[in-house]
PDB file of N, H, CA, C and O in Angstrom:
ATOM      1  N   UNK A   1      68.778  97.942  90.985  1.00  0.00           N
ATOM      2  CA  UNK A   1      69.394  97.160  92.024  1.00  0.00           C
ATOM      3  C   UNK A   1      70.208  98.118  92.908  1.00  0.00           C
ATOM      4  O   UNK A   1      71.265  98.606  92.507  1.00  0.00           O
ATOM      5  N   UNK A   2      69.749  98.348  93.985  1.00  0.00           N
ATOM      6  H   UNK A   2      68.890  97.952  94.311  1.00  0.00           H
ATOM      7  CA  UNK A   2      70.087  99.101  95.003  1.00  0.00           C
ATOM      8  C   UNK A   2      71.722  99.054  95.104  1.00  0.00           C
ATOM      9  O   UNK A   2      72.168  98.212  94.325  1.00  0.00           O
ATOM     10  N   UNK A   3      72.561  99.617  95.725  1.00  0.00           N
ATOM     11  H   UNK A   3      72.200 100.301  96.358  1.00  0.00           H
ATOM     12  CA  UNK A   3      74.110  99.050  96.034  1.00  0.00           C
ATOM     13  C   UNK A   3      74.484  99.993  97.672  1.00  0.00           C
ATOM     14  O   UNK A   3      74.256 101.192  97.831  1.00  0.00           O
ATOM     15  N   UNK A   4      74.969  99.243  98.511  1.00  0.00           N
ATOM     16  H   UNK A   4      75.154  98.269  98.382  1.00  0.00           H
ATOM     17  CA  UNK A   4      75.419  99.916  99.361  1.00  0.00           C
ATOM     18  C   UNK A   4      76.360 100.685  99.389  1.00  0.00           C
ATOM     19  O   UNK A   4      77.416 100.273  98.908  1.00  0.00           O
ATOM     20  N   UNK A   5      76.306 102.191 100.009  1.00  0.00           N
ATOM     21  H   UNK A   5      75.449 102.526 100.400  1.00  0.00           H
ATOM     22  CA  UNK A   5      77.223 102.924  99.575  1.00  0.00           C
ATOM     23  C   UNK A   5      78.701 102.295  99.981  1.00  0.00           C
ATOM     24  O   UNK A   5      79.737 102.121  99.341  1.00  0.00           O
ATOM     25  N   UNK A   6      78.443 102.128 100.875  1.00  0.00           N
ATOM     26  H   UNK A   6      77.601 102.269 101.395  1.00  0.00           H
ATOM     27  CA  UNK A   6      79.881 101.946 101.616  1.00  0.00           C
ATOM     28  C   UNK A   6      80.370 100.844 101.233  1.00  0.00           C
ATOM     29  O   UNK A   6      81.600 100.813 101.262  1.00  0.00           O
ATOM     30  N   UNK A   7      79.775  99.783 100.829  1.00  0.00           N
ATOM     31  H   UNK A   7      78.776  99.808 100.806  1.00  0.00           H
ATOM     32  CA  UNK A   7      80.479  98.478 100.242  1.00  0.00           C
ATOM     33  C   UNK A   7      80.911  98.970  98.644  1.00  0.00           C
ATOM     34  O   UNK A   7      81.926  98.459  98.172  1.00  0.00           O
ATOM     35  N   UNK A   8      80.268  99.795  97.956  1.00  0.00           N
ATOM     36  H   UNK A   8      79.443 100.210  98.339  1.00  0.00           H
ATOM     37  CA  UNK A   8      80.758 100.500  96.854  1.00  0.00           C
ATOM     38  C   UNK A   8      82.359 101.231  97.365  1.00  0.00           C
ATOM     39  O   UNK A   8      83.420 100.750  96.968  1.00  0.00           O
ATOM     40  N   UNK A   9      82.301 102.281  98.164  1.00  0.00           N
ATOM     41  H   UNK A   9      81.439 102.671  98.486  1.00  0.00           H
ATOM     42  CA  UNK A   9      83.441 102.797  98.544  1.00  0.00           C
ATOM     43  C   UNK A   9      84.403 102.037  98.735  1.00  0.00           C
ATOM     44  O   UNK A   9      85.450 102.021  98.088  1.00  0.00           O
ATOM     45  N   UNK A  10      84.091 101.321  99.686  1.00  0.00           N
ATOM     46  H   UNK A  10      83.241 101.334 100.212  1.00  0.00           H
ATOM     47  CA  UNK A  10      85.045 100.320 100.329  1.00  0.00           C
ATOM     48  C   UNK A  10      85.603  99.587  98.964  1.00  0.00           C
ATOM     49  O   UNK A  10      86.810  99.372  98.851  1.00  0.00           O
ATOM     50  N   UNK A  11      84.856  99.287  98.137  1.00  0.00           N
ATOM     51  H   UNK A  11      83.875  99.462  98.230  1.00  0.00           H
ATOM     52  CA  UNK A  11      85.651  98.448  96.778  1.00  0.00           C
ATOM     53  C   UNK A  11      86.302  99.631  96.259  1.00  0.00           C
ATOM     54  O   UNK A  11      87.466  99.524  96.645  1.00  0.00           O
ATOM     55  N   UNK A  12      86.193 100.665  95.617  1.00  0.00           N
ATOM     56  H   UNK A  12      85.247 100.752  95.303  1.00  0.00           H
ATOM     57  CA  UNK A  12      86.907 101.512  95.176  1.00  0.00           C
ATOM     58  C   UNK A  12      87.895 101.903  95.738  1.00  0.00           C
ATOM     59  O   UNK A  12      88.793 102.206  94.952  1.00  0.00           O
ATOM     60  N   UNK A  13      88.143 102.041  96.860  1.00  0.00           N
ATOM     61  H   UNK A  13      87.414 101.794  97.499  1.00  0.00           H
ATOM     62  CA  UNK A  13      89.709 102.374  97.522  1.00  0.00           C
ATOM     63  C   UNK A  13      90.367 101.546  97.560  1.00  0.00           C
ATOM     64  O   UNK A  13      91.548 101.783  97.308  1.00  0.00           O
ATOM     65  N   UNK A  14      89.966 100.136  97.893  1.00  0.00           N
ATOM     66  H   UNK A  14      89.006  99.943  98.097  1.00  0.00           H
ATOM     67  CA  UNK A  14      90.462  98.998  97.647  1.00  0.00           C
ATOM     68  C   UNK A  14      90.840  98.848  96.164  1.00  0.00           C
ATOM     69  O   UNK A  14      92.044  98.604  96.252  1.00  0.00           O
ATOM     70  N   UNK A  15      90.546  98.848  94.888  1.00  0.00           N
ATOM     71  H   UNK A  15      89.568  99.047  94.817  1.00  0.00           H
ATOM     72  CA  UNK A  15      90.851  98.957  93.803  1.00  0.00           C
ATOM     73  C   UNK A  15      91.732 100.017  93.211  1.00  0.00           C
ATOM     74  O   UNK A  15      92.271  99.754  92.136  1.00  0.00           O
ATOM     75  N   UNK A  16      92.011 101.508  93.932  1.00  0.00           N
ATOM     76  H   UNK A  16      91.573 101.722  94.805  1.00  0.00           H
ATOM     77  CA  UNK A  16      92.618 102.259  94.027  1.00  0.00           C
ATOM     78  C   UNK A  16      94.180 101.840  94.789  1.00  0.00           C
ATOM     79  O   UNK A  16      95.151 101.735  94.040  1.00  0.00           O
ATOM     80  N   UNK A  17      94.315 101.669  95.903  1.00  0.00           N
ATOM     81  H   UNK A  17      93.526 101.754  96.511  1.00  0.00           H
ATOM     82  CA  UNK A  17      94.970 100.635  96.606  1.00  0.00           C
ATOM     83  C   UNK A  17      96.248  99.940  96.059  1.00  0.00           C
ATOM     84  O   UNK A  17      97.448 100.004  96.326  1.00  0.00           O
ATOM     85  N   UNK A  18      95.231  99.029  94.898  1.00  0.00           N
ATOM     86  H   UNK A  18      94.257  98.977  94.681  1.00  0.00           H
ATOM     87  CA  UNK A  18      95.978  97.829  94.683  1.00  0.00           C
ATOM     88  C   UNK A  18      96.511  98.658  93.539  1.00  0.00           C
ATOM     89  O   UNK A  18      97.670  98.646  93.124  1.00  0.00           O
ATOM     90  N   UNK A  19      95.387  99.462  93.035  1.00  0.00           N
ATOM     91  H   UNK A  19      94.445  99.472  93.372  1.00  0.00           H
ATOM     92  CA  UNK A  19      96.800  99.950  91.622  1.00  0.00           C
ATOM     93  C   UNK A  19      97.871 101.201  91.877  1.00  0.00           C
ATOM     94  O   UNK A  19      98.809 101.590  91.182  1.00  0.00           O
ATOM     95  N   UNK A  20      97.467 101.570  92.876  1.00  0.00           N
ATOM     96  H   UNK A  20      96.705 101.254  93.441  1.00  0.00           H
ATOM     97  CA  UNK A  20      98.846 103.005  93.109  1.00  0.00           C
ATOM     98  C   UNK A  20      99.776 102.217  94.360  1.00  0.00           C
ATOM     99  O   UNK A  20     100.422 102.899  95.156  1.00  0.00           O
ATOM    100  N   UNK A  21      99.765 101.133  94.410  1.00  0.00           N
ATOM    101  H   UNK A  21      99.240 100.579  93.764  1.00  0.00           H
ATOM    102  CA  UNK A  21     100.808 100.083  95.142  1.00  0.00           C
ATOM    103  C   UNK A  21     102.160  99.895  94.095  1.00  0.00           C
ATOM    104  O   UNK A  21     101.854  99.557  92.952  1.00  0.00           O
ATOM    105  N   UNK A  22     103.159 100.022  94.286  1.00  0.00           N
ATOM    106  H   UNK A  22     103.407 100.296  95.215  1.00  0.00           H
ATOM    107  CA  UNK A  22     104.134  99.502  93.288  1.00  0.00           C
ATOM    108  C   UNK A  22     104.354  98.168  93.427  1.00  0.00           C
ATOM    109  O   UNK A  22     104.141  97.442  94.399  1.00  0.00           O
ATOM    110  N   UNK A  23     104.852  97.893  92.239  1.00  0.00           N
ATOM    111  H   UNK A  23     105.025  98.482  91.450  1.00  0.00           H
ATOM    112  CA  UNK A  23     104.965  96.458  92.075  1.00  0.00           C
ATOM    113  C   UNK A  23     106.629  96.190  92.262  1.00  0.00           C
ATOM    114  O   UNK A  23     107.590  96.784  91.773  1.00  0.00           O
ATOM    115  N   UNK A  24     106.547  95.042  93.180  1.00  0.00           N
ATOM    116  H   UNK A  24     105.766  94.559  93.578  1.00  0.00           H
ATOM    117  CA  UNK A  24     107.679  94.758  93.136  1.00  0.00           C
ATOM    118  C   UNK A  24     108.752  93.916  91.934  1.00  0.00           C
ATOM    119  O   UNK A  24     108.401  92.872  91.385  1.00  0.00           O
ATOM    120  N   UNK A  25     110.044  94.574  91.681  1.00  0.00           N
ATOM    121  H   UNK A  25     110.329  95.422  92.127  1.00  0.00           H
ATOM    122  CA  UNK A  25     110.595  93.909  90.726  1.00  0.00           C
ATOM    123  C   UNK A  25     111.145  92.762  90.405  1.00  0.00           C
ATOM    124  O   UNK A  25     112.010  92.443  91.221  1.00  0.00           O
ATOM    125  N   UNK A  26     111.036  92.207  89.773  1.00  0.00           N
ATOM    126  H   UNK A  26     110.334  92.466  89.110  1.00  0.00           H
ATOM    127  CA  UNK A  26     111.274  90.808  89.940  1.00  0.00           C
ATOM    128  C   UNK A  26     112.804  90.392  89.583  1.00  0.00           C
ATOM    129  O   UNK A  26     113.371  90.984  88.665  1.00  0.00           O
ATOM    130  N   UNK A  27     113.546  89.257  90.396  1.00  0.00           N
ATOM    131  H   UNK A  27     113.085  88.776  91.142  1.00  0.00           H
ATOM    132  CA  UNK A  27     115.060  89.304  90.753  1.00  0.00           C
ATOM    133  C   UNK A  27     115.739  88.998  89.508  1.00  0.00           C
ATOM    134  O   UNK A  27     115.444  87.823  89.288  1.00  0.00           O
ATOM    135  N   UNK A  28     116.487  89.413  88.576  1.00  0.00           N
ATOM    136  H   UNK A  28     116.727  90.367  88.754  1.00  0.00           H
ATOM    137  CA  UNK A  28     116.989  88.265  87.455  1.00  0.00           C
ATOM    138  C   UNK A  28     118.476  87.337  87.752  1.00  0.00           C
ATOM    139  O   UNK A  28     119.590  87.654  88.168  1.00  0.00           O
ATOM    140  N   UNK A  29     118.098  86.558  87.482  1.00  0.00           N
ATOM    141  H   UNK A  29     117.193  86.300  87.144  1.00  0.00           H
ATOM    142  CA  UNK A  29     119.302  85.792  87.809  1.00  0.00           C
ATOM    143  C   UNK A  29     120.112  85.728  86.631  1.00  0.00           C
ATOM    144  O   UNK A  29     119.618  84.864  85.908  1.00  0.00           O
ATOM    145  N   UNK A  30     121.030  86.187  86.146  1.00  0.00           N
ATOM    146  H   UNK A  30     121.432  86.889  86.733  1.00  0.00           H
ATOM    147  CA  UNK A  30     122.285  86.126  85.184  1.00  0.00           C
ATOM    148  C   UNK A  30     123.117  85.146  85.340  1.00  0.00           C
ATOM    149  O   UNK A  30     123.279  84.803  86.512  1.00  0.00           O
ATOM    150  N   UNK A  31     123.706  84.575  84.541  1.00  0.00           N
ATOM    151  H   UNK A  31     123.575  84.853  83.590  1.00  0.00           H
ATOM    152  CA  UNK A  31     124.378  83.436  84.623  1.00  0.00           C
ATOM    153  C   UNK A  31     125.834  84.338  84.593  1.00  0.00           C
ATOM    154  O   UNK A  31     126.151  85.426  84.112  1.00  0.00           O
ATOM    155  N   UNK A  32     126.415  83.463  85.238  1.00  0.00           N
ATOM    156  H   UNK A  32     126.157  82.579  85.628  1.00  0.00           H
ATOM    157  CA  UNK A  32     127.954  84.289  85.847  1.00  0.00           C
ATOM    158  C   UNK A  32     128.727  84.442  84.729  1.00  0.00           C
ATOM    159  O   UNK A  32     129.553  85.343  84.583  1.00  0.00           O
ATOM    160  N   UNK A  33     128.429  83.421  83.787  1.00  0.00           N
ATOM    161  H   UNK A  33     127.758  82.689  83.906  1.00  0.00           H
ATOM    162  CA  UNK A  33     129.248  84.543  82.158  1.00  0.00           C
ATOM    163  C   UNK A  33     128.865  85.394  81.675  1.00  0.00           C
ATOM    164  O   UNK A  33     129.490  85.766  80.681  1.00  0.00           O
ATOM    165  N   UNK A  34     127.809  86.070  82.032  1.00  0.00           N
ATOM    166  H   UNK A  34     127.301  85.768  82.839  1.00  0.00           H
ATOM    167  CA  UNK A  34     127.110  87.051  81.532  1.00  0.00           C
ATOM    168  C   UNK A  34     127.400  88.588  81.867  1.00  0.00           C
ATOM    169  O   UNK A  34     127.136  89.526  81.115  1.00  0.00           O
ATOM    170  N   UNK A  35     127.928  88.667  83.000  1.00  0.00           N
ATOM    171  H   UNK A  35     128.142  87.904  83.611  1.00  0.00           H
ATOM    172  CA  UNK A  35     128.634  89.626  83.725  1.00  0.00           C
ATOM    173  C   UNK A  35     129.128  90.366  82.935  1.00  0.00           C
ATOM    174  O   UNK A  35     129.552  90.023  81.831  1.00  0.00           O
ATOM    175  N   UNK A  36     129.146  91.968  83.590  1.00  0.00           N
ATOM    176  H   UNK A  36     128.801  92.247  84.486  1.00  0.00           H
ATOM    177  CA  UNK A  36     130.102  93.135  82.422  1.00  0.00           C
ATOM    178  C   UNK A  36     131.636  92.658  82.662  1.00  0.00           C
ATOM    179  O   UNK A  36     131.795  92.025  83.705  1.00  0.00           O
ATOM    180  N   UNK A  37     132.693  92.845  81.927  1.00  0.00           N
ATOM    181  H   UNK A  37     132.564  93.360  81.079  1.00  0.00           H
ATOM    182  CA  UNK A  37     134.010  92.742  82.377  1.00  0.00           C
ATOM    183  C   UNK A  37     134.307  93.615  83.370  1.00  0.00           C
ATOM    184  O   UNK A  37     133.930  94.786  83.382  1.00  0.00           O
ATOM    185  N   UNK A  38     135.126  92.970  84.403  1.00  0.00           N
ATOM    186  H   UNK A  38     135.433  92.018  84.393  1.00  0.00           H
ATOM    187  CA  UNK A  38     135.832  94.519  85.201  1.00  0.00           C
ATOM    188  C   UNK A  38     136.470  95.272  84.307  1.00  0.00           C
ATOM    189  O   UNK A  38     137.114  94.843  83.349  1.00  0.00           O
ATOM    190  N   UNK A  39     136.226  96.908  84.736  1.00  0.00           N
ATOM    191  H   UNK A  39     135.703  97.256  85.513  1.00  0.00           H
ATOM    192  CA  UNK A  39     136.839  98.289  84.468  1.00  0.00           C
ATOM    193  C   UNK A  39     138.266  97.467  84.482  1.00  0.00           C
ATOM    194  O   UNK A  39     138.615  96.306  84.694  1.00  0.00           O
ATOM    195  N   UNK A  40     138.942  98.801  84.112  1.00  0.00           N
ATOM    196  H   UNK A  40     138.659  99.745  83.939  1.00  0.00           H
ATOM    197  CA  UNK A  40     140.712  98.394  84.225  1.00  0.00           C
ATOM    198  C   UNK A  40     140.633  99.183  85.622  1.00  0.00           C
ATOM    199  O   UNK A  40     141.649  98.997  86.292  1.00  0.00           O
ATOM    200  N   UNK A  41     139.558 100.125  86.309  1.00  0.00           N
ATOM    201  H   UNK A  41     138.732 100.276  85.765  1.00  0.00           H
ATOM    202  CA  UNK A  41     139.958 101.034  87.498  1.00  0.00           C
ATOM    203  C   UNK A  41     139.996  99.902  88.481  1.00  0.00           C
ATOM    204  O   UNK A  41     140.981 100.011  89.212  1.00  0.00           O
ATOM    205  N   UNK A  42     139.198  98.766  88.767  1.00  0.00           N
ATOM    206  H   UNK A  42     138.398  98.677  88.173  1.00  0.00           H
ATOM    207  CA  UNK A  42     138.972  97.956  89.724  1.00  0.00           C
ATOM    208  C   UNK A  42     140.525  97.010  89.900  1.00  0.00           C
ATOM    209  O   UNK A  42     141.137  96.896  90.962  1.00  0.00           O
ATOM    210  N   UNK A  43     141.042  96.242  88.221  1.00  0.00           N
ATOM    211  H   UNK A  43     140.545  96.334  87.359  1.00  0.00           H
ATOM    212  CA  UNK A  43     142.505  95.710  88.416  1.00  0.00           C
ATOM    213  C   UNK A  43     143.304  96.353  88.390  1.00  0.00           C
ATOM    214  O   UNK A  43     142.926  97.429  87.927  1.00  0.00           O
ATOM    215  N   UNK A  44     144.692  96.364  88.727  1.00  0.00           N
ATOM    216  H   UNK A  44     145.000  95.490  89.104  1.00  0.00           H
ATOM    217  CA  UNK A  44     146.096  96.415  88.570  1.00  0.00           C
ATOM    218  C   UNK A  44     146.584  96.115  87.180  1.00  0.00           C
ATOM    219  O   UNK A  44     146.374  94.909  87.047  1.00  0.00           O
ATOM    220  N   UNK A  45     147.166  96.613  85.988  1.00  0.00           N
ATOM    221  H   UNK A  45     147.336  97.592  86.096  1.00  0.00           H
ATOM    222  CA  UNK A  45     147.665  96.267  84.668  1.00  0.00           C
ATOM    223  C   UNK A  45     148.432  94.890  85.444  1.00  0.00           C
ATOM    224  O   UNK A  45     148.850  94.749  86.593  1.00  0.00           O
ATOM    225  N   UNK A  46     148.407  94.076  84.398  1.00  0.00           N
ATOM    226  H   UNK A  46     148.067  94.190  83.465  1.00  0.00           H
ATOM    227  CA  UNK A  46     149.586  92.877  85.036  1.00  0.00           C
ATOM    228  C   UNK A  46     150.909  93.096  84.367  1.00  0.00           C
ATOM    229  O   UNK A  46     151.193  93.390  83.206  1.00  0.00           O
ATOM    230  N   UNK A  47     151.820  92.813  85.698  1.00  0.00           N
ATOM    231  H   UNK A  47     151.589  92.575  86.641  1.00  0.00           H
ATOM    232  CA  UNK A  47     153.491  92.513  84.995  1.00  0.00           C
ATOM    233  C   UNK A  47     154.237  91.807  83.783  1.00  0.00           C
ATOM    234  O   UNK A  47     154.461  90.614  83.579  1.00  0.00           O
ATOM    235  N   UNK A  48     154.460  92.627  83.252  1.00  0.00           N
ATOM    236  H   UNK A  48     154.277  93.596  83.418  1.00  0.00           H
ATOM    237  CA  UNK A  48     155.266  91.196  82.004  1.00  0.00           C
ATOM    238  C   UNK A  48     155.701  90.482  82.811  1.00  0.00           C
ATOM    239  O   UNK A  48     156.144  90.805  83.913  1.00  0.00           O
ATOM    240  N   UNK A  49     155.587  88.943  82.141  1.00  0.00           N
ATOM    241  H   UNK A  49     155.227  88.681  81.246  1.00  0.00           H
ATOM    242  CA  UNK A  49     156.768  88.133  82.956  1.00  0.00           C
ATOM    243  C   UNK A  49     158.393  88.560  82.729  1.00  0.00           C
ATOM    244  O   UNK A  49     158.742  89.249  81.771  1.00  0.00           O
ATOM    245  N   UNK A  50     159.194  88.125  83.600  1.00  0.00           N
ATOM    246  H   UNK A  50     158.910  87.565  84.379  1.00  0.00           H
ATOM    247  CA  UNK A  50     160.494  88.746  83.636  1.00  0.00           C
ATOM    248  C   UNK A  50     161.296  87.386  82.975  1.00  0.00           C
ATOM    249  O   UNK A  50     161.117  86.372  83.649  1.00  0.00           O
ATOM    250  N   UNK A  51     162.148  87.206  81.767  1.00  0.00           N
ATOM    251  H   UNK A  51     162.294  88.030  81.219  1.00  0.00           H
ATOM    252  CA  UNK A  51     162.424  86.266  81.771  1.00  0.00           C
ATOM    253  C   UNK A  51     164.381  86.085  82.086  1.00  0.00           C
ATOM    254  O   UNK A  51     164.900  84.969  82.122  1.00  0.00           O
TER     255      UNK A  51
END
């Protein structure tokens, strides 16, 4: 069964193509308790209360 060259080619780069394409990553959504704690660099220590 005969095959045309170029419709051969044409699929192979196309198949080449699709696999040296990166894939994009997909978003995760974390639930907001899940979060790292802030550093202590980001807060201020807090004040004793003064009584």
């Amino acid at each position: 069964m005969p095959a045309d060259p170029y419709t051969v080619l044409r699929a192979l780069l196309h198949a080449e193509a699709l696999r040296s394409t990166p894939k994009p990553t997909p978003e995760r959504t974390a639930p907001e308790d899940h979060r790292t704690p802030p550093t202590t660099d980001e807060h201020p220590p807090r004040r004793p209360d003064r009584n």
